[in-house]
GUVO-273651 format. One record per residue (C-alpha): residue number from 1; residue in three letters; x, y, z. Coordinates in Angstrom, 1 decimal, always signed. Example, Ala and Ser with C-alpha at 12.3 -4.5 7.8 and 13.67 -1.06 7.14 Angstrom:
BEGIN
nr:1 rest:ALA xx:+12.3 yy:-4.5 zz:+7.8
nr:2 rest:SER xx:+13.7 yy:-1.1 zz:+7.1
***
This chain:
BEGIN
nr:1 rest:UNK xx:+6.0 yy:+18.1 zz:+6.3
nr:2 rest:UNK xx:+4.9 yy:+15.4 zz:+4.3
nr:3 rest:UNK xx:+2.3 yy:+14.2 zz:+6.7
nr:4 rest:UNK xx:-1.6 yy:+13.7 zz:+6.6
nr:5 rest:UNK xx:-4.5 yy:+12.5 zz:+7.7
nr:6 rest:UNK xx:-7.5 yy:+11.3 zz:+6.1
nr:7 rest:UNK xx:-11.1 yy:+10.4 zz:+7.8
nr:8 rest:UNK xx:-13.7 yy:+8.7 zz:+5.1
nr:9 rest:UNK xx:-16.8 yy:+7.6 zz:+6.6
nr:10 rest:UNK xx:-19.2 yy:+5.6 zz:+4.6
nr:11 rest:UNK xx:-22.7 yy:+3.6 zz:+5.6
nr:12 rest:UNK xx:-20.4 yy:+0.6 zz:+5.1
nr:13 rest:UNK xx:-17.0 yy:+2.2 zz:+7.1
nr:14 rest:UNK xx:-15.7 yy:+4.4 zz:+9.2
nr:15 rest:UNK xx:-12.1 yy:+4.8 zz:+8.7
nr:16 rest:UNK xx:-9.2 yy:+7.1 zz:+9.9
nr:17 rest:UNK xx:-5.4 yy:+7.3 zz:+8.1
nr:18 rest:UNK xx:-2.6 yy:+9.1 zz:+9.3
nr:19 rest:UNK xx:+0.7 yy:+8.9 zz:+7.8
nr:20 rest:UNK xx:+4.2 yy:+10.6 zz:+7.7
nr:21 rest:UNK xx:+6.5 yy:+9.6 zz:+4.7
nr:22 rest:UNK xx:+9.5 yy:+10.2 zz:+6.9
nr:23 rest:UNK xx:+9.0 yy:+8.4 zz:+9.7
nr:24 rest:UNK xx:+10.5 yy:+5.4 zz:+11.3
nr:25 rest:UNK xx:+8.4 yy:+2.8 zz:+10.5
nr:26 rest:UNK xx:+6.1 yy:+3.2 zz:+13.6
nr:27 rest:UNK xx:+2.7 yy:+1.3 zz:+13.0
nr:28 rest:UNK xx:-1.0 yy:+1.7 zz:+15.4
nr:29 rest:UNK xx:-2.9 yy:-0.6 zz:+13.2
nr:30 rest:UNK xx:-7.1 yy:-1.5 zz:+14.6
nr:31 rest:UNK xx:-9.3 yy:-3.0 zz:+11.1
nr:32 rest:UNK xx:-10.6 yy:-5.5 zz:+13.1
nr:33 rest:UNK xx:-8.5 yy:-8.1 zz:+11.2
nr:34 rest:UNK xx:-5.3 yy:-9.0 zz:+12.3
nr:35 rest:UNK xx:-4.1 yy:-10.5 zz:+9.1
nr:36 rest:UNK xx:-4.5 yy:-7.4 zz:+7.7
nr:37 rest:UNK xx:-2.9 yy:-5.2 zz:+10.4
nr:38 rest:UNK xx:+0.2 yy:-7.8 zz:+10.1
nr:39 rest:UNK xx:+0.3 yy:-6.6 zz:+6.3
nr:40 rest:UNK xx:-0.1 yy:-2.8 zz:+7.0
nr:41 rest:UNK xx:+2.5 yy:-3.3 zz:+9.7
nr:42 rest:UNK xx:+4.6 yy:-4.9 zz:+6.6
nr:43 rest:UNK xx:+3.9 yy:-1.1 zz:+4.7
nr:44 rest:UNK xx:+4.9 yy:+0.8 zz:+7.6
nr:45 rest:UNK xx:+8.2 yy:-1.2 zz:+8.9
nr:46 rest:UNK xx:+9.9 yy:-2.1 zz:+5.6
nr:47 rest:UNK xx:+8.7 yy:+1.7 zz:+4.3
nr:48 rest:UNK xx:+10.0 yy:+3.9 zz:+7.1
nr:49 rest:UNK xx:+6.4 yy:+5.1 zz:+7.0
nr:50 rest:UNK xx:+4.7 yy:+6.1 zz:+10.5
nr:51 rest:UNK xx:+0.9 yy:+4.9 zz:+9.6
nr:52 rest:UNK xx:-1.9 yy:+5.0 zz:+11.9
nr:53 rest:UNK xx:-5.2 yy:+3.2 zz:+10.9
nr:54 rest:UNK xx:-8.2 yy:+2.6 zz:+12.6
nr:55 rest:UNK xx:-11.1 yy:+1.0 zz:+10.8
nr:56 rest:UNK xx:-15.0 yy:+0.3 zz:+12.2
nr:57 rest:UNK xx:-16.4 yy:-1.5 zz:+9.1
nr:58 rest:UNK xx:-19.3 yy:-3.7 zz:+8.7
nr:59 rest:UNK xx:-17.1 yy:-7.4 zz:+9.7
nr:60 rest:UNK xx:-20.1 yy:-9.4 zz:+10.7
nr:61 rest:UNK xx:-20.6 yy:-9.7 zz:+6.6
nr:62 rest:UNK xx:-17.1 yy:-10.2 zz:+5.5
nr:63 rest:UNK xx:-13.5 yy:-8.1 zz:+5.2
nr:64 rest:UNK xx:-14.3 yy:-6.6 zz:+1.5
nr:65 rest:UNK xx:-15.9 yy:-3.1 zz:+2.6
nr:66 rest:UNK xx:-13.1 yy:-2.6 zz:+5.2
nr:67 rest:UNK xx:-10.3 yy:-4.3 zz:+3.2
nr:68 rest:UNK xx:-11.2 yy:-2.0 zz:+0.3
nr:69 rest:UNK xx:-12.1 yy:+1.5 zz:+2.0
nr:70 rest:UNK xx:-8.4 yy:+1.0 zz:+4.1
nr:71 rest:UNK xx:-7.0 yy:+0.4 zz:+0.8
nr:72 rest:UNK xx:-8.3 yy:+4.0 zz:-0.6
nr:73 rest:UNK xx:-8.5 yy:+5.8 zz:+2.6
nr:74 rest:UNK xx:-4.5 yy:+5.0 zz:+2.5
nr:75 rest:UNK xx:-4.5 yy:+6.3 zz:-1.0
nr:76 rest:UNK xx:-5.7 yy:+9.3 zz:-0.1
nr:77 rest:UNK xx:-3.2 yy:+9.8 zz:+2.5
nr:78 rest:UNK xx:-0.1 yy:+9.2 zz:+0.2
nr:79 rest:UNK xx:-1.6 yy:+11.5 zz:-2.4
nr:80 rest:UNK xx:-2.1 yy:+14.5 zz:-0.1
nr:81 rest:UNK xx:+1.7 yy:+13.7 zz:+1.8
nr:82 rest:UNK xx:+3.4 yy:+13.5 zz:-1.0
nr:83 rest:UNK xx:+1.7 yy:+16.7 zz:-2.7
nr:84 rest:UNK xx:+3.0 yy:+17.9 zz:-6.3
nr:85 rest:UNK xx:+6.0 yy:+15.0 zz:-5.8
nr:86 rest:UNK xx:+8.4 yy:+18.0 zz:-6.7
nr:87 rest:UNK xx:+12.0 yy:+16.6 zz:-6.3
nr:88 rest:UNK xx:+11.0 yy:+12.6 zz:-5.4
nr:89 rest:UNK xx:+12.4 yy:+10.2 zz:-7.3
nr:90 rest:UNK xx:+8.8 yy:+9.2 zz:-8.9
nr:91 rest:UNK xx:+9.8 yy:+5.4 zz:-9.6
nr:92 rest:UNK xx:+10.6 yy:+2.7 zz:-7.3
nr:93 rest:UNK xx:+10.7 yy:-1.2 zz:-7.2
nr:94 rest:UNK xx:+11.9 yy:-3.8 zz:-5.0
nr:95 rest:UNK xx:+12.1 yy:-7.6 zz:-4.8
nr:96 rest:UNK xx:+11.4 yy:-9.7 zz:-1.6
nr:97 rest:UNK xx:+11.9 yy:-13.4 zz:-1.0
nr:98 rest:UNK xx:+10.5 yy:-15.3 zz:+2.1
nr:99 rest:UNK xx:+11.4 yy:-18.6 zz:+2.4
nr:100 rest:UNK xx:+10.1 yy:-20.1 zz:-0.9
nr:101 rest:UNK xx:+7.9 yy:-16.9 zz:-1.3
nr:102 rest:UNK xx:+9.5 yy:-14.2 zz:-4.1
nr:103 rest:UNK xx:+7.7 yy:-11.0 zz:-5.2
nr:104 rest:UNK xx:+8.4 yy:-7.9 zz:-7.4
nr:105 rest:UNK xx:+6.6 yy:-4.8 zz:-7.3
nr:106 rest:UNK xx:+7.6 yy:-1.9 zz:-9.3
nr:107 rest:UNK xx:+5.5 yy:+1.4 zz:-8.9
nr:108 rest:UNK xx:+5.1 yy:+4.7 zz:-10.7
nr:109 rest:UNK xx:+3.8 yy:+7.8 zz:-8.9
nr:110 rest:UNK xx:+2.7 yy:+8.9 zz:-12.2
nr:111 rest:UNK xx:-0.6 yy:+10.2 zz:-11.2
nr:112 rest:UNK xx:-2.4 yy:+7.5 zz:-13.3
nr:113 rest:UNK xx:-4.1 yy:+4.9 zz:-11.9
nr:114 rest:UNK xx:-3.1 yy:+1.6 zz:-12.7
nr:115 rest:UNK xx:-3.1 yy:-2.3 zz:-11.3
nr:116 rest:UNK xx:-1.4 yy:-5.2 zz:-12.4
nr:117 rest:UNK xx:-1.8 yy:-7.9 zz:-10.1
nr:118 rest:UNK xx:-0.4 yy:-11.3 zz:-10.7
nr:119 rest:UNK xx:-0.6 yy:-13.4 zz:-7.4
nr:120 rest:UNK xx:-1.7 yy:-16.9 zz:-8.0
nr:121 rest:UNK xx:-2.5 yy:-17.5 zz:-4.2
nr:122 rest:UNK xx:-2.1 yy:-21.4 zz:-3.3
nr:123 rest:UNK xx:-4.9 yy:-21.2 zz:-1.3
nr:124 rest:UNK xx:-8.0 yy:-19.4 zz:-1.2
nr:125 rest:UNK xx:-7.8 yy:-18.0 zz:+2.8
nr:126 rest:UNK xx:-5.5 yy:-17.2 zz:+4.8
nr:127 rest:UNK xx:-6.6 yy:-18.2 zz:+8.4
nr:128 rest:UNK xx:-10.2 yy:-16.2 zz:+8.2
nr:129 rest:UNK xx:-8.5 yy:-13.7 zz:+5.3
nr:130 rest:UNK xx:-9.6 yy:-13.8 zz:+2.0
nr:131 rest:UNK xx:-7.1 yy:-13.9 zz:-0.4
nr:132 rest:UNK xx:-9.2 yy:-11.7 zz:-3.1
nr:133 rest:UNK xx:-9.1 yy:-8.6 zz:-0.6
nr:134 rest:UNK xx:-5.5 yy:-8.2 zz:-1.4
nr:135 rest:UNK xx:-6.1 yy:-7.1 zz:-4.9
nr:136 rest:UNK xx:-9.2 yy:-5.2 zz:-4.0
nr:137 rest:UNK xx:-7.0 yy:-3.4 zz:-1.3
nr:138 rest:UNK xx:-4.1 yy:-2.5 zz:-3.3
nr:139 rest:UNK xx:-7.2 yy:-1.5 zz:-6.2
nr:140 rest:UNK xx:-8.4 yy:+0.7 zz:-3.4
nr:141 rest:UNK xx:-5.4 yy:+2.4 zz:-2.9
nr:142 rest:UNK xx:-3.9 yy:+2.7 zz:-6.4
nr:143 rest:UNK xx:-7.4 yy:+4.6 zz:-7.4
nr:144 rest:UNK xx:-7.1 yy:+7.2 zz:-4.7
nr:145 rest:UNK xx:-3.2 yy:+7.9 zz:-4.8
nr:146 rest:UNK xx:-3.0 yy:+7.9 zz:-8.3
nr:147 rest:UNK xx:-0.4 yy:+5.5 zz:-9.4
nr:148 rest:UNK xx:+1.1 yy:+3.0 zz:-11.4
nr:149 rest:UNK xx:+1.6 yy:-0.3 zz:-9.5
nr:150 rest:UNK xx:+2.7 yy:-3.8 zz:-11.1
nr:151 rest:UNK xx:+2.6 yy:-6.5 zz:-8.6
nr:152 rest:UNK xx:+3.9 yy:-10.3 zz:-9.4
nr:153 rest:UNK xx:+4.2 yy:-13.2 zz:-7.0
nr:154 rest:UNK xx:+7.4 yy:-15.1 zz:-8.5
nr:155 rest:UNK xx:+6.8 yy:-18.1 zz:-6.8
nr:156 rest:UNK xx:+5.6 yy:-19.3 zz:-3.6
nr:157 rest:UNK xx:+3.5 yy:-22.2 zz:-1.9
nr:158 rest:UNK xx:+2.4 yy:-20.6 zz:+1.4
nr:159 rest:UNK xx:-0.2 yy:-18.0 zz:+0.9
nr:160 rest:UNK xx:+1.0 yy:-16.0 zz:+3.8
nr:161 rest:UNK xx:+4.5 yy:-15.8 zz:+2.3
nr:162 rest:UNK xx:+3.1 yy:-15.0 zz:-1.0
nr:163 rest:UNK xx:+1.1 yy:-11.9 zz:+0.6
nr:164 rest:UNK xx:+3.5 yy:-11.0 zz:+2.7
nr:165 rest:UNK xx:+6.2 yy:-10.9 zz:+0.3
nr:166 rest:UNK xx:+4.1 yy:-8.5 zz:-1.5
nr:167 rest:UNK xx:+3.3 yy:-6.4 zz:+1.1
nr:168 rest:UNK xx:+7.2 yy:-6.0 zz:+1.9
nr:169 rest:UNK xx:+8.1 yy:-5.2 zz:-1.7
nr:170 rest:UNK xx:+5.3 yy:-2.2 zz:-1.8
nr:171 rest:UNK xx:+6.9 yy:-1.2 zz:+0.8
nr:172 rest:UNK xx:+10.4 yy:-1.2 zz:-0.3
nr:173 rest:UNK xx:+9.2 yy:-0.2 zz:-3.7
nr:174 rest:UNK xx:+7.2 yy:+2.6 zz:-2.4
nr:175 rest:UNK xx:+10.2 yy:+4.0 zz:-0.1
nr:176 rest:UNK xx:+12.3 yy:+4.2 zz:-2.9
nr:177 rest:UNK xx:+9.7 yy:+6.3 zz:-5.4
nr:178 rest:UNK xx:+8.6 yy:+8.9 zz:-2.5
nr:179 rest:UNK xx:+12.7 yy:+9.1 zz:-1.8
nr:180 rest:UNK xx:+14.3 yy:+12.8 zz:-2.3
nr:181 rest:UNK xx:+16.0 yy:+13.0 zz:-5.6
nr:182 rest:UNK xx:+19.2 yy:+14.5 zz:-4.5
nr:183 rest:UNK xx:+20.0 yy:+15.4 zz:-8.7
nr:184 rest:UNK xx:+16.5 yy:+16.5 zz:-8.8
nr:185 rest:UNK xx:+14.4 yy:+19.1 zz:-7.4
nr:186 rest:UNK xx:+11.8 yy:+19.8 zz:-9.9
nr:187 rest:UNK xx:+8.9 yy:+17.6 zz:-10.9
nr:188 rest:UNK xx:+9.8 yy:+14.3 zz:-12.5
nr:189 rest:UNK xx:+8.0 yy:+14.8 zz:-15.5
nr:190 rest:UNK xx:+8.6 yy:+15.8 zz:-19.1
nr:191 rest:UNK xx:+5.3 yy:+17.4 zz:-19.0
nr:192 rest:UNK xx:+6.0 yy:+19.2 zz:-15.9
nr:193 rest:UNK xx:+3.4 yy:+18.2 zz:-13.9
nr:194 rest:UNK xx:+2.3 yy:+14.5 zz:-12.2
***
C-alpha cells in the first residue's frame, strides 16, 4: 500500500495531503489558488498519482506560506508512500514540450535533498500567481521527501507553458523513479540504504 496522508498545521497553514502512488491520476485539489490547483492537477494526471490537497493558508497576504507548506506537506507524503524505495527504480526524468514551451526534469530519490532550478519565467505573474512560488514549492517539497531534483525550462515565451511544462515533466519524471524495478527488488543503492 503505498498510500499516505499527511496533516501539517502551522500559525501560517493548515494543510492536508493524501496520496496513493498507484492510482489513476484522480486529483481533489482546494489551496485557494486555482493556478496552483491547475499545476498539482498536472502532478497527479501525468503521474498516475491519486492526490488530495486541501490547503487554508493565510491568502489575504500573498501565495508564499501556502505555496511553500503544499510544496513540503507533499514531500512528506511521497516520503512516507514510497517508504524504504526497496525494489523502485530510484531515477526518473522526462521531457515535455507545450507549444513553444520545453522542460526537462530529471530526479533522484536519493534521500538527499537537492534543487536545481533553472526557469527564466518571461514574466513575473501568471494571472494573480507569482512566478517565484514555483521554486519555493518544488524547494518545499524536495526538503521534505528527500530528493534530488534538476529542473530546466528549455525554452519558452508564455509563462504558463513554461510552468506547466514543468509541472508535466515532474510528473512523468517522478512516475518513472517511484516505478517497480521488475530486475530489482532490493534497495537501489550501493550502500544499501536510501
Amino acid at each position: 500500500m503505498r498510500q499516505a496522508e499527511i496533516t501539517r498545521n502551522t500559525l501560517e497553514t493548515q494543510i492536508r495531503v493524501a496520496i496513493d502512488l498507484d492510482g489513476t491520476g484522480k486529483s481533489d485539489l482546494a489551496t485557494g489558488m486555482g493556478f496552483l490547483d491547475h499545476m498539482l492537477d498536472q502532478i497527479a494526471r501525468h503521474g498516475l498519482i491519486d492526490l488530495t490537497v486541501e490547503a487554508k493558508g493565510d491568502l489575504h497576504i500573498d501565495g508564499h506560506h501556502t505555496t511553500e507548506d503544499v510544496g513540503i506537506t507533499i514531500g512528506q507524503a511521497l516520503a512516507r508512500a514510497w517508504g524504504d524505495k526497496r525494489g523502485l527504480r530510484r531515477y526518473g526524468h522526462a521531457y515535455v514540450p507545450l507549444d513553444e514551451a520545453l522542460s526537462r526534469v530529471v530526479v533522484d530519490l536519493s534521500g538527499r535533498p537537492g534543487l536545481v532550478f533553472q526557469v527564466p519565467f518571461t514574466r513575473a505573474a501568471i494571472g494573480e500567481f507569482d512566478v517565484d512560488l514555483v521554486r519555493e514549492f518544488f524547494q518545499g517539497l524536495v526538503n521534505h521527501a528527500g530528493i534530488t531534483l534538476h529542473i530546466d525550462n528549455l525554452r519558452g515565451d508564455n509563462a504558463h507553458h513554461q510552468a506547466e511544462t514543468v509541472f508535466k515533466a515532474f510528473a512523468r519524471a517522478l512516475r518513472m523513479a517511484v516505478e517497480a524495478d521488475p530486475r530489482g527488488g532490493g534497495i537501489p543503492s550501493t550502500k544499501g540504504s536510501l
